[in-house]
N, C-alpha and C positions, 0 to 999 in steps of 0.2 A: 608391781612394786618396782621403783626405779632403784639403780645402785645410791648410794649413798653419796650427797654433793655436798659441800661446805655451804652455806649460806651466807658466809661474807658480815654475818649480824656483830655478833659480840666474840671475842676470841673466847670466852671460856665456855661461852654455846658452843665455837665451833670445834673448841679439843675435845668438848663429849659425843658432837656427833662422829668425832673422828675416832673417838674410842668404840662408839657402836657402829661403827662399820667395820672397825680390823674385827672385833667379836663376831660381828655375824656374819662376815665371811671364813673366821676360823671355823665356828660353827656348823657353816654351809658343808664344810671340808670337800672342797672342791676341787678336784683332782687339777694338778697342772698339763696343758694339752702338752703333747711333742713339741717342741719349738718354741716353749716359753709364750703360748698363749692361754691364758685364763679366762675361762667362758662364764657365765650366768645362769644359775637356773631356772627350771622354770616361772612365765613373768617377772622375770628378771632381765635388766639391761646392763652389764659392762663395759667400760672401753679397755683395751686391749693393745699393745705391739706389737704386732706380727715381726715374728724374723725375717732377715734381711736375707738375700741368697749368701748361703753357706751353709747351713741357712740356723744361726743360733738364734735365738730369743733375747731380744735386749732388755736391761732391766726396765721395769712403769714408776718412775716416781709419782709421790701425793703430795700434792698441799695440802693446808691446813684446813682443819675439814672434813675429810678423808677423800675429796675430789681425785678421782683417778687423773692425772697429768701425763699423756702420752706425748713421747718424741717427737720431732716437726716431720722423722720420713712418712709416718703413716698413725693414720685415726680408723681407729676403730669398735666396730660395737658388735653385742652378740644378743643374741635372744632364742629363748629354747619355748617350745608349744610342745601339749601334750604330754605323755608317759614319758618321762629319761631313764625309766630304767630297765634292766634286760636286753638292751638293745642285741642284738647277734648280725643283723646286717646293715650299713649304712650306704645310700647313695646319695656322692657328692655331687652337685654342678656350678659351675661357675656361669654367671650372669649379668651383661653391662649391656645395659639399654636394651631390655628384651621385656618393657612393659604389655607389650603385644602380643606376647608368646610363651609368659611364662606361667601360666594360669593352667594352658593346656598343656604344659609342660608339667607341673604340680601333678594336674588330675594324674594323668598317665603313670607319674611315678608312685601315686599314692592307691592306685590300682591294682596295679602289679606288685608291690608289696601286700596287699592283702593278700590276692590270690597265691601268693607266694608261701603265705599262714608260717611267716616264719618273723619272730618279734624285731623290728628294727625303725628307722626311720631316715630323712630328709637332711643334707647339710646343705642348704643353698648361700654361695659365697658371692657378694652384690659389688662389685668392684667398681668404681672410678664411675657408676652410674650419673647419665645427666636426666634421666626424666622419670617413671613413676615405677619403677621394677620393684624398691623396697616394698613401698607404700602398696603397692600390688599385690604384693608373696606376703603382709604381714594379713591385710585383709583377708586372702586364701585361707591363710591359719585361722583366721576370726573364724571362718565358717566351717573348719573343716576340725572343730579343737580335737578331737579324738587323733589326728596322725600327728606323731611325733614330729618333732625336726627341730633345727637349729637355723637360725638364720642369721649372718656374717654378713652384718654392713661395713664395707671399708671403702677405705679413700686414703691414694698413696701416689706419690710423684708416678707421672706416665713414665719411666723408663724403668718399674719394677710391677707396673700393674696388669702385667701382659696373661693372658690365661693361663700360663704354666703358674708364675704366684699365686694366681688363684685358684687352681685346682690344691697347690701343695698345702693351704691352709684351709679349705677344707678339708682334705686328706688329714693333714696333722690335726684339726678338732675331731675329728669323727675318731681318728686312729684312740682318744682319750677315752671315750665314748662308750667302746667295744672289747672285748678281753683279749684276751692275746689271738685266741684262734678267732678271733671275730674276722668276718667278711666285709672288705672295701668294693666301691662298686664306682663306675663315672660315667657320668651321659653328659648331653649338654643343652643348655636350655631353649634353644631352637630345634630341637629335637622331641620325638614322641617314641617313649621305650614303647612296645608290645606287651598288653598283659600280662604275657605270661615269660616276659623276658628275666626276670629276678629270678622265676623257678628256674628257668633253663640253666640260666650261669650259675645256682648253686647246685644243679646236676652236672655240669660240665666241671665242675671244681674238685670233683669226686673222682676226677680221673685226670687230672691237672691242675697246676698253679695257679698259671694267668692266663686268663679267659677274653679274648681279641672275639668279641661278637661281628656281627653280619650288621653294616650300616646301607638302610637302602635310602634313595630319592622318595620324598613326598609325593605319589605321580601328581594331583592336580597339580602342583606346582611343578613340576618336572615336564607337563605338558604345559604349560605357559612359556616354558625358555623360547630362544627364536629359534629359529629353522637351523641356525647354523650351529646350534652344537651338536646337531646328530651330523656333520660330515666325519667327526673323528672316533665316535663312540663304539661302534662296531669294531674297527680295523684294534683299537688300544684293549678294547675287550681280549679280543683274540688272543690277543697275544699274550696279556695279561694269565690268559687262561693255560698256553705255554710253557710258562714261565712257572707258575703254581705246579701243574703237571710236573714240569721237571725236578723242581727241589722235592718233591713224593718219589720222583725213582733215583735221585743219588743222594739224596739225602735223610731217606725215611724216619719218621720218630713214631714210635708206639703211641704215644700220648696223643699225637695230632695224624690220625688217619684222613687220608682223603673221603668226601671230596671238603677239602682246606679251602681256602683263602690268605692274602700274605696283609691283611687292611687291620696296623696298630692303629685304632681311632679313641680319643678320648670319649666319643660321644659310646661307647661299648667296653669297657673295659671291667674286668671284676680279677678280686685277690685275696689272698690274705693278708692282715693285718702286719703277721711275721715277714711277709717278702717285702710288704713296704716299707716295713723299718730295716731290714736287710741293706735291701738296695739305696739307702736311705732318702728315700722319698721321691715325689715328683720334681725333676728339673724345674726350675726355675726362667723357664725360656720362653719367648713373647710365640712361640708356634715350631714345632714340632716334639714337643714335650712329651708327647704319645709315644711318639718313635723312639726317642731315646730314652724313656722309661721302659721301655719294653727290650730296648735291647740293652739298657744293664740288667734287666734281671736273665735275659739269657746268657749273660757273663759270668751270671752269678749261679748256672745250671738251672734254673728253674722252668719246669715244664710247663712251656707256652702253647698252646690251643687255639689255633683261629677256628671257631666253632661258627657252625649253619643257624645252631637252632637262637639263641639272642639275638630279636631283632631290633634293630631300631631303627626309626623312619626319623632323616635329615632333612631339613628344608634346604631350598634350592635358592637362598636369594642370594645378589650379586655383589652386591655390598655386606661384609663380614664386620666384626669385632677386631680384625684384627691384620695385619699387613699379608699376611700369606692364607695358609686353610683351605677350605672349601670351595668357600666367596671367589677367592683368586685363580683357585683352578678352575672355574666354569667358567668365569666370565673370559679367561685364556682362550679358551675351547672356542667361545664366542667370537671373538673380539679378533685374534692372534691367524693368519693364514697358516702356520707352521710349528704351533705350538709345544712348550716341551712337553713331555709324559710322564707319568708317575715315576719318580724316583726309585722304586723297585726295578720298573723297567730299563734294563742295562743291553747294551749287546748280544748277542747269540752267545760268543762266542767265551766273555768273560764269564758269563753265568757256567756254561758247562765246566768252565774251570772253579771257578768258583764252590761251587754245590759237587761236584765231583770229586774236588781237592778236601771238602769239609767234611763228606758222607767217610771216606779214605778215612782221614785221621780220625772221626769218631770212633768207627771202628778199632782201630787201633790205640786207640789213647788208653792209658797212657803211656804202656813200656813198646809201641811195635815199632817197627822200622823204620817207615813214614816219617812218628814223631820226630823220632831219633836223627834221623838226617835233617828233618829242618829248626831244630831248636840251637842250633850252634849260630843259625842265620837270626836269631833274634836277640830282642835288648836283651844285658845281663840280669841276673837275679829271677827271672819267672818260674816259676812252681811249678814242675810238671805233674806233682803230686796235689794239687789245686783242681782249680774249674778250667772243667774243656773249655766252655766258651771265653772265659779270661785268655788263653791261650791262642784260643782261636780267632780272637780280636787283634791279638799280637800279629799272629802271621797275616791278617788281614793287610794290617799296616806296613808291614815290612815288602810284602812283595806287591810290585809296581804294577803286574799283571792282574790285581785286584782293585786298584782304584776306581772310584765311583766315577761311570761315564753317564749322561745325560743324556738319552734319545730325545727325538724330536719327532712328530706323527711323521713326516716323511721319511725316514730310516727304517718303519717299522716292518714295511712288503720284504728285504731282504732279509731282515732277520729275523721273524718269520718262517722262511723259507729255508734257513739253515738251522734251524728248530723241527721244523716238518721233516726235513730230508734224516736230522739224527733219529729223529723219534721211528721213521722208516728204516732204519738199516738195523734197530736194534730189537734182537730176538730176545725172548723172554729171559734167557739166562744172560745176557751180555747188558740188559739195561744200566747196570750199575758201570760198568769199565768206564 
């Protein structure tokens, strides 16, 4: 059954269809999503506004009729398959032009929520698509009608349609969805979760917040790259691996025991409901939305987990969704004789400040010495009765010996080597100094 549309026939046909549609959607009582979006129930189609980054919900005018009249920034529709109710876990992905990939994408997800044997389902959010991805995912549901889900067709000016909007609106439907302690979950649709990847992150959640899973390469298609991305992948591994090591010995957290990883990826990510709205939601950013969702909730103390056991397999193609991502760091690797390196990877020698200076004032936060001498050197008004990591975002920015440097593969053999040489001088009790 479609939403209810004016007919254009006779006006006093059309103020009764318009009176049974305000009815039976009073009727419906249908919860309003986070952010001023209004979804459909099951066999049901609505149009909808998604908020704009800030990210309020703008009001939906009707014509006459009861014809839902959305805004010119964005149109949109929604449609739910399946059980809606009970849900306890949702997993969001966002999807634009992955008619090719999103089927397998589905199964995978639809998999591992059963084996999962935990009540939830599917928010798939269809953005600015040019070829058959809807028409694809609704078919799926045709044959799959026992797994829940929702499915978010939109279409919005290209300079708000970038994957961070579309994660944050599925996010905000799902967050409606789910109870308070309800569990958020994010993959991405060129991507394949593992089985038993939903059970893992709701065991890992049991000992942590927000759950940063294990994203590995497709191998077949990882051995299709050309020959020249393995010049770099070893030596940036290495080091990579340095680097991890070292925030485990001056920066230790109970919550995230080694062996860690430092990879915020959308395509793995799982939470609660409370820290989403906490942190209040997904950035709204055309690519690295991950990262900075990840690290306001560490501003906001919440115990972050880069966890082993959720896996999920990324495909390797070169061409992406989107101007940075994935796509764009491989085909660098490729393409680039001197290409930069993951943005984690910093210097030798800022890291050891860094992760040295932060492990220091953890420990001491909030009344010890440490704090105490550098709070005079930051902006006025900050809370030292607040969140460490609010605080610790502060000193971030204030001192100049913290600014984000950019390595490039050729930088990596020295520093490296003054990572090797600290990690040698230091006896089991002096790790931390």
């Amino acid at each position: 059954m479609r939403g209810c549309r004016g007919s254009g026939r006779h006006p006093r046909a059309a103020d009764r269809m318009a009176r049974r549609a305000a009815a039976h959607w009073r009727q419906a009582r249908i919860p309003p999503v986070r952010g001023g979006i209004p979804v459909a129930r099951h066999g049901e189609v609505r149009g909808w506004r998604a908020p704009r980054c800030g990210c309020r919900g703008g009001p939906v005018h009707r014509a006459r009729g009861g014809r839902v009249m959305n805004f010119p920034r964005s149109r949109h529709q929604a449609e739910r398959f399946g059980n809606q109710s009970g849900w306890r876990v949702a997993v969001v992905i966002p999807a634009r032009n992955e008619q090719d990939r999103i089927r397998g994408c589905l199964d995978a997800l639809a998999a591992s929520l059963a084996r999962a044997r935990c009540p939830g389902g599917i928010v798939l959010v269809v953005n600015n698509t040019e070829d058959g991805t809807t028409a694809m995912a609704r078919d799926w549901w045709g044959a799959h009608p026992d797994s829940p889900g929702i499915l978010l067709d939109c279409t919005s000016p290209e300079d708000q349609a970038g994957v961070g909007w579309a994660r944050r609106q599925g996010l905000d439907a799902a967050s409606a969805q789910l109870p308070q302690d309800g569990i958020l979950m994010t993959s991405d649709a060129d991507a394949r979760v593992d089985p038993g990847w939903v059970a893992a992150n709701l065991a890992e959640l049991t000992q942590a917040d927000l759950i940063c899973g294990t994203v590995r390469p497709m191998e077949a298609e990882l051995s299709r790259l050309p020959d020249a991305f393995g010049r770099h992948g070893p030596r940036e591994g290495a080091y990579m691996q340095a680097i991890v090591r070292l925030i485990s010995t001056l920066d230790p957290q109970p919550h995230d025991p080694a062996p860690a990883h430092r990879n915020a990826a959308g395509a793995s990510l799982a939470f609660s409901a409370l820290l989403h709205a906490d942190v209040g939601g997904m950035p709204c950013l055309p690519i690295r939305e991950d990262r900075v969702f990840v690290g306001n909730a560490e501003a906001r103390d919440w115990r972050i987990r880069y966890a082993g056991a959720p896996v999920v397999l990324a495909s390797c193609r070169l061409t992406g969704r989107t101007g940075g991502g994935m796509a764009a760091a491989l085909r660098a690797r490729i393409e680039e004789d001197d290409p930069l390196c993951d943005e984690l990877l910093e210097p030798a020698r800022t890291a050891l400040l860094r992760y040295g200076l932060k492990g220091q004032l953890r420990r001491s936060w909030p009344d010890g010495a440490l704090v105490g001498v550098l709070a005079p050197h930051l902006p006025s008004g900050h809370d030292r009765g607040g969140h460490f990591g609010a605080f610790w975002r502060l000193v971030e920015n204030a001192l100049p010996g913290l600014r984000p440097v950019r390595l490039r593969q050729s930088d990596l053999p020295a520093q490296q080597k003054i990572l090797n040489d600290w990690f040698a001088g230091q006896s089991p009790g002096r790790e931390r100094t």
